[in-house]
C-alpha positions as CSV (number, residue, x, y, z in Angstrom):
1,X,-18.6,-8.6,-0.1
2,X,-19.3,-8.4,-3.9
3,X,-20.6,-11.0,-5.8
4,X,-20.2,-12.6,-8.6
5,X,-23.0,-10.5,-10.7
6,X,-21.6,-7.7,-9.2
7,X,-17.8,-8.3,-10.2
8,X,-18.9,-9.3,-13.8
9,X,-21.3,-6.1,-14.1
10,X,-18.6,-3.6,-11.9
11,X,-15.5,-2.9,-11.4
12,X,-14.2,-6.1,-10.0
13,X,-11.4,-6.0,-12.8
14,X,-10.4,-2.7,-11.8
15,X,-10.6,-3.5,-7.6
16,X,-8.3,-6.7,-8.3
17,X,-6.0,-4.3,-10.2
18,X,-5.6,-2.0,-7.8
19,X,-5.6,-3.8,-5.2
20,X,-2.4,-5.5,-6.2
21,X,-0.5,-1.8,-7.0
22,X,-1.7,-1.0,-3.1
23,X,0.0,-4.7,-1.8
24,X,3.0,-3.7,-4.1
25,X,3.2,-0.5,-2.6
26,X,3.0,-1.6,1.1
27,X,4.5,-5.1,0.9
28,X,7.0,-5.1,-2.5
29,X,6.5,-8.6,-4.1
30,X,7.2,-10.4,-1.0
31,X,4.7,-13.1,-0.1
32,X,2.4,-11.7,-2.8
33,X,-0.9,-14.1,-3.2
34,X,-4.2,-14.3,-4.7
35,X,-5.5,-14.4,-1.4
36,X,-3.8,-12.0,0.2
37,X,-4.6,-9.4,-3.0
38,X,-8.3,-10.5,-2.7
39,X,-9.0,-9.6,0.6
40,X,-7.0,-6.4,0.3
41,X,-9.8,-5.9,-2.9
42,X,-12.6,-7.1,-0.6
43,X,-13.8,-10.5,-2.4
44,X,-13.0,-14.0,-2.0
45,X,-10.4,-15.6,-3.7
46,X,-12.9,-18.2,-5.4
47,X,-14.1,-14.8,-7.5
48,X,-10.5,-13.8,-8.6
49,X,-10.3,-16.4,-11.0
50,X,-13.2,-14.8,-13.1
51,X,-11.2,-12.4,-13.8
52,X,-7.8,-14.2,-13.2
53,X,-7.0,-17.5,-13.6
54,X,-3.2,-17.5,-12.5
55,X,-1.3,-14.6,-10.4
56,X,0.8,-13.9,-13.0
57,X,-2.5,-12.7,-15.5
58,X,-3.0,-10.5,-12.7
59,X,0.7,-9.0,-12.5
60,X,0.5,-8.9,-15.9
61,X,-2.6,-6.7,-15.9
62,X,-1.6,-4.4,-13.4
63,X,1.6,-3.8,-14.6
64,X,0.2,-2.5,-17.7
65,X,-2.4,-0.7,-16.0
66,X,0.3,0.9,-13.9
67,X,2.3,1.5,-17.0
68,X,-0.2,3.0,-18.9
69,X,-1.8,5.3,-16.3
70,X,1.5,6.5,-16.0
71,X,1.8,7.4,-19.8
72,X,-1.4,9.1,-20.6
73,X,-0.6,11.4,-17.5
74,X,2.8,12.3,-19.3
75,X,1.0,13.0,-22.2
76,X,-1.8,14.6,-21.0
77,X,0.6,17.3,-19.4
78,X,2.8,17.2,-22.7
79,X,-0.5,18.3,-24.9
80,X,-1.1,21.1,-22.8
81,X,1.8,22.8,-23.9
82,X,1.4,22.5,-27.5
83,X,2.1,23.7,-30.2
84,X,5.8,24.3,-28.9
85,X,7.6,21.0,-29.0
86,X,10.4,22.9,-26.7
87,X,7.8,23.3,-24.2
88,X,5.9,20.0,-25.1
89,X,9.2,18.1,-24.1
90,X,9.3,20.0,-20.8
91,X,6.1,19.1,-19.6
92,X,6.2,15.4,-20.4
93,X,9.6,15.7,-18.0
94,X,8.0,17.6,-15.3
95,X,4.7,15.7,-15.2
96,X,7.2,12.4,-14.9
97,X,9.3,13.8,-12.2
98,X,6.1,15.3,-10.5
99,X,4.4,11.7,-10.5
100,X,7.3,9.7,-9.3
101,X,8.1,12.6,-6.5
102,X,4.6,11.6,-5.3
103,X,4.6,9.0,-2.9
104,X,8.2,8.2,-4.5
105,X,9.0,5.6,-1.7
106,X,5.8,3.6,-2.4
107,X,6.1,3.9,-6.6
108,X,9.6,2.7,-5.8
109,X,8.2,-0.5,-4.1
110,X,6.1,-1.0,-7.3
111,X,8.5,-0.5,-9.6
112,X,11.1,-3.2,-7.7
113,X,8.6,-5.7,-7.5
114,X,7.5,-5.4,-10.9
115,X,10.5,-5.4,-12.3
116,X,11.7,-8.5,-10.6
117,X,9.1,-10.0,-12.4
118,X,10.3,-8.6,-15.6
119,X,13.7,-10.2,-15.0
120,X,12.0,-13.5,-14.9
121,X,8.7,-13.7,-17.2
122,X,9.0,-13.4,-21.0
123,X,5.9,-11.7,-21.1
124,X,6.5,-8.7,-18.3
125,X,9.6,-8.4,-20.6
126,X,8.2,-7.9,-23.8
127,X,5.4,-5.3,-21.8
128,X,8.6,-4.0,-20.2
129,X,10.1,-3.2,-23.8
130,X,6.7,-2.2,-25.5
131,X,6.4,0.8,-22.8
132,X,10.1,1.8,-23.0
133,X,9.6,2.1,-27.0
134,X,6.1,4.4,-26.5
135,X,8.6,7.0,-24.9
136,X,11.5,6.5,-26.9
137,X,9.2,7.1,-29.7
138,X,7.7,10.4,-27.7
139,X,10.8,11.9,-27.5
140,X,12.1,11.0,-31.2
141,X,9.2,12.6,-32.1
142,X,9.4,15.8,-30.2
143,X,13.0,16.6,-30.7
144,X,12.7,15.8,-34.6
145,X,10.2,18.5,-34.3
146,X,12.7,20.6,-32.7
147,X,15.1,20.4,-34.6
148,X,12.4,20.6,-37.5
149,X,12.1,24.3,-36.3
150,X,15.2,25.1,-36.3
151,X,15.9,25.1,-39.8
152,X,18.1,21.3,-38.8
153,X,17.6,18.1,-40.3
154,X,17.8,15.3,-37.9
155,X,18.1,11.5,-39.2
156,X,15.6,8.6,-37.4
157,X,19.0,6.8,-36.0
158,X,20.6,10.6,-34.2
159,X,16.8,10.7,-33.2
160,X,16.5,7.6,-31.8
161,X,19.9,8.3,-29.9
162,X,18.5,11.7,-28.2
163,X,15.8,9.2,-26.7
164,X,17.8,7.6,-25.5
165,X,20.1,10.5,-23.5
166,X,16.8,11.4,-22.6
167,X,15.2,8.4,-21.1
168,X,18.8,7.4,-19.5
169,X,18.6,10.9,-17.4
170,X,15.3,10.7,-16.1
171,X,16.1,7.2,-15.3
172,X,18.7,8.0,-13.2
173,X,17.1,11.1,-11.6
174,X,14.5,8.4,-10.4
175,X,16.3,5.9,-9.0
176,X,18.5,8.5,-7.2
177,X,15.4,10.9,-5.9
178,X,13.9,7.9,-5.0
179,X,16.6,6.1,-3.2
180,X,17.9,9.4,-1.7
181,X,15.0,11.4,-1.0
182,X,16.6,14.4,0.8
183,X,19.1,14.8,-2.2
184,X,17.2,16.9,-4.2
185,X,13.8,18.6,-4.3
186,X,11.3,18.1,-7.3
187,X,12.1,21.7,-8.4
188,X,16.1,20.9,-8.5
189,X,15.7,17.5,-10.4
190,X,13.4,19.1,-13.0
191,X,16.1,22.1,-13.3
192,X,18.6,18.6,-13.5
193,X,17.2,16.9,-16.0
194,X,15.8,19.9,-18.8
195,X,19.5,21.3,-18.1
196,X,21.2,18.2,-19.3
197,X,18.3,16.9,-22.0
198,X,18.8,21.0,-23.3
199,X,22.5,20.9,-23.6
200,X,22.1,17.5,-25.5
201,X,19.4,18.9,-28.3
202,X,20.8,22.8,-28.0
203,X,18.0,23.9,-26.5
204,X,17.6,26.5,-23.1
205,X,15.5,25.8,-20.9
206,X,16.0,29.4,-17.9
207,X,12.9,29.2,-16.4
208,X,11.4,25.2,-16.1
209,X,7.4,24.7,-15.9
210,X,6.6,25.4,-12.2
211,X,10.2,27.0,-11.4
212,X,9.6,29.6,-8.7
């Protein structure tokens, strides 16, 4: 079992975190403890509170962890199809739909748990609304730039309403590939969602990233 030396100098931060994703996954938010996450990380729960001095730190930092991960995988995806902000927008889409197809029953788990927790801490809120606004911004950004193309002007507030469509569709296509798993396959929620988010920005999108 780690130390403390070796937590402080390693990646006992890290272990704690993801630890907590793997109870989340397995367990939802049911009966979740410091103890029961530090055994499932391999360290006493004495060690945790170097780290960690209440459960809800912990949360905290995994849910932004989580979060974040999440993100720079969108975005990775999404700069590998630059310059084309038509194509950019695709990617960001099918790299989310491709991520929350994985293991969708688990991220589901996650996501419920954390989210209870949103419903009741002021602070898991306000992470709750910072991420939202990273991708409302992402896609205000990338249709402005579409429309930019097209010869169109395109005002902050219509911009800021196209997120929105946006980020309500894939929402929805989560919650039902993920609650309905034999609904749809990846392929036919990606073909889903760029149908709907092109009619709403007048774009065409025949033949989606990874489309077969």
């Amino acid at each position: 079992m780690p130390t403390m030396d070796a937590l402080r100098a390693g990646d006992g931060r890290q272990r704690l975190i993801e630890a907590t994703l793997d109870r989340l996954a397995e367990h939802g938010n049911r009966g979740l403890s410091l103890r029961k996450i530090a055994s499932a990380a391999g360290v006493t729960a004495p060690l945790v509170t170097h780290h960690f001095a209440r459960k809800d730190q912990l949360l905290l930092a995994a849910y932004r962890h989580f979060r974040t991960h999440a993100r720079s995988m969108y975005l990775a995806a999404a700069e590998r199809a630059e310059p084309d902000p038509v194509e950019r927008l695709a990617a960001f889409v099918g790299q989310l739909l491709q991520n929350n197809f994985a293991n969708n029953r688990q991220r589901m788990k996650i996501w419920v748990g954390f989210l209870d927790l949103v419903l009741a801490d002021p602070e898991m809120a306000a992470l709750q609304a910072e991420s939202i606004d990273l991708y409302l911004e992402e896609f205000s950004r990338t249709v402005t730039r579409i429309y930019a193309e097209r010869g169109e002007a395109l005002s902050a507030e219509e911009a800021h309403r196209h997120a929105l469509g946006i980020n309500a569709v894939l929402d929805g296509l989560w919650l039902e590939c993920s609650l309905n798993p034999s609904r749809m396959t990846q392929e036919e929620a990606l073909r889903v969602a760029l149908d709907m988010i092109g009619k709403r920005i007048g774009v065409s999108y025949s033949d989606p990233p990874g489309a077969t």
